[in-house]
C-alpha positions as MATLAB code, in Angstrom:
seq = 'XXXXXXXXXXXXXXXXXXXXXXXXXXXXXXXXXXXXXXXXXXXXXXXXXXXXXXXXXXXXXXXXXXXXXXXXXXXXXXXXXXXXXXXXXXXXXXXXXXXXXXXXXXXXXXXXXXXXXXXXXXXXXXXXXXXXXXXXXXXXXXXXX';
ca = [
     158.456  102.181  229.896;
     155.460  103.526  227.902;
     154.620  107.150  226.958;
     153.670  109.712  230.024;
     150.738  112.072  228.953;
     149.850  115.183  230.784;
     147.153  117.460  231.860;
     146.256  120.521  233.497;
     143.232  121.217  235.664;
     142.553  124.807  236.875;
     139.272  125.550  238.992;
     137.273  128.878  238.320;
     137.042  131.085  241.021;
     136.680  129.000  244.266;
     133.563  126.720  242.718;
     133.669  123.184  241.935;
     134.324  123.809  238.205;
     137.319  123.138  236.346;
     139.170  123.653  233.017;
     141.057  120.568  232.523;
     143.798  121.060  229.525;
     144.876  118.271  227.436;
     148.733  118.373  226.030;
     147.583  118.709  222.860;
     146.087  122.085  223.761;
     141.971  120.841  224.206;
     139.618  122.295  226.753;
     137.105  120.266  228.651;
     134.937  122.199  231.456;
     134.597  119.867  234.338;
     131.741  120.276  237.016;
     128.757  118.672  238.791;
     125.220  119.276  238.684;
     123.708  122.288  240.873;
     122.249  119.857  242.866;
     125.536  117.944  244.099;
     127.127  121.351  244.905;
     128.353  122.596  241.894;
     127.098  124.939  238.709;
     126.454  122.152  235.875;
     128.398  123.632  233.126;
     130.088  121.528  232.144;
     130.871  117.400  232.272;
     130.677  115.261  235.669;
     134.210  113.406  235.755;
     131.909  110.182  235.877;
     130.511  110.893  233.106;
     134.429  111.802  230.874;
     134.708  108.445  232.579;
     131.847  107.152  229.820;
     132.925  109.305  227.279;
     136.208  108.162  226.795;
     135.394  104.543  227.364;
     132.940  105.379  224.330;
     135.473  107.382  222.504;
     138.492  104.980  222.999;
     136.218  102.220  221.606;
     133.741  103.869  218.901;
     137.604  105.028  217.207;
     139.009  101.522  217.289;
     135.694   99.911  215.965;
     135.592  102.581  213.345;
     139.452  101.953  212.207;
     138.388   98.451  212.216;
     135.754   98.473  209.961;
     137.461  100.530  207.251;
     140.108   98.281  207.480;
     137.433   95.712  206.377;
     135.618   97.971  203.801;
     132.527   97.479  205.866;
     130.221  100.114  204.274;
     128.653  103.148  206.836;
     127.560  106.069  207.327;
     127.976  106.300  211.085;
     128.334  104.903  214.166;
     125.904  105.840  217.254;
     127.359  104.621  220.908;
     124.631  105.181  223.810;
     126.229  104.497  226.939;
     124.908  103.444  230.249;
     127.039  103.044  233.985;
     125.399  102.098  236.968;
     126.628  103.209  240.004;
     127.365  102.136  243.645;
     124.850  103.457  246.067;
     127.183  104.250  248.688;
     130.815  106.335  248.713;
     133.045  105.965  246.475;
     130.038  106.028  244.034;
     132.247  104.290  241.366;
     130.376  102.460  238.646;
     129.572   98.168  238.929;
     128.075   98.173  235.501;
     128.677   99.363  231.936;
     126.435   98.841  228.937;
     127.673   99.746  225.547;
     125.066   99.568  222.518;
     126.641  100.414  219.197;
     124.082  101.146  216.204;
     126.238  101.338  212.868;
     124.151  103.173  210.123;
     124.633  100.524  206.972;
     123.256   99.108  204.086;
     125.330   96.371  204.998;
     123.177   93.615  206.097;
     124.319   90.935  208.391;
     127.480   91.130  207.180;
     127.854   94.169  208.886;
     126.979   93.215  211.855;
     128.755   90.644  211.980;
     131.994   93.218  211.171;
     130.517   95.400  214.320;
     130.509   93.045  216.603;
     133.947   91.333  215.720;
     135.145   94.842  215.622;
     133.633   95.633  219.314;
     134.913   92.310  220.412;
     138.679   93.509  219.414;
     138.364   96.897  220.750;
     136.744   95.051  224.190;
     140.070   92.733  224.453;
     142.802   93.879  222.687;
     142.921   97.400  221.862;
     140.967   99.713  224.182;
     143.389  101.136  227.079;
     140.305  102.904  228.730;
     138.213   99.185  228.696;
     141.555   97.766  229.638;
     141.735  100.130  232.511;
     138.104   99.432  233.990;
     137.769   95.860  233.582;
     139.234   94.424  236.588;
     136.685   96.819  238.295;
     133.861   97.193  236.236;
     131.470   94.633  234.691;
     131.480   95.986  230.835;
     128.750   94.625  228.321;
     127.559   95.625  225.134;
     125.386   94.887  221.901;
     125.088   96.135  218.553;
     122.266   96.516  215.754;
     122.818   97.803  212.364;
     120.411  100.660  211.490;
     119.396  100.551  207.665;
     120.197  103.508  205.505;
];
C-alpha cells in the first residue's frame, strides 16, 4: 500500500476560514470570498484545487527539462477551471497554458510540450486524480529572453 499523508485543518473563531497544516509543518489560510459567506483571506479550496494541479505539474515539467538541459529562465503556468453552474459546483474544464522563458527556440518547445505531455500521463498524481472527472487541456509558447 502507498504512503498516507496528513493534514490538519483548524477554523478561526466560528467563520468560514481555516488554517489547514501540512505534515511538513506549512500553513495555508483557507476561505471564500465575502460575497459567498466568508472573509476572503485567504485561498477558495477550488482554487488549492488549481494550484496544486499547477504545482504538481509546473515541478515535474521543470525536473524534466533539466533533465534534458533545456535552457530557461522560468516557467509561467496561468490556469483556468470552469465550473458547473449548479451544486456541487465542481469544475468540467481545465486549461493549462505554460509559457517557458528561453532562448531556446523550437527546440524548446518542443522539450515543453513533451515535458507537459509526461507530467499529463505519467507523472502528475493531482492530473491523475481529476481526469476521470475533469476535461484537462493545455498549450505552451516559449517566451524569448
Amino acid at each position: 500500500m502507498g504512503n498516507t499523508t496528513h493534514v490538519q485543518l483548524t477554523s478561526l473563531q466560528q467563520d468560514l476560514t481555516f488554517t489547514a497544516e501540512s505534515s511538513s509543518g506549512r500553513q495555508v489560510m483557507v476561505d471564500i470570498s465575502k460575497e459567498a459567506g466568508g472573509n476572503g483571506n485567504g485561498t477558495s479550496p477550488m482554487e488549492l484545487v488549481l494550484e496544486a494541479l499547477g504545482g504538481c505539474t509546473g515541478m515535474d515539467i521543470l525536473s524534466i527539462l533539466k533533465k534534458k538541459r533545456t535552457p530557461f529562465s522560468h516557467l509561467s503556468i496561468r490556469i483556468e477551471g470552469k465550473k458547473r453552474d449548479e451544486h456541487p459546483k465542481s469544475y468540467t474544464d481545465i486549461h493549462l497554458r505554460f509559457v517557458l522563458h528561453s532562448d531556446g527556440g523550437e527546440k524548446a518547445l518542443r522539450d515543453l510540450l513533451h515535458a507537459a505531455e509526461l507530467s499529463h500521463e505519467k507523472y502528475c498524481s493531482v492530473a491523475h486524480m481529476l481526469k476521470p472527472a475533469v476535461s484537462i487541456t493545455f498549450d505552451a509558447e516559449i517566451a524569448d529572453e
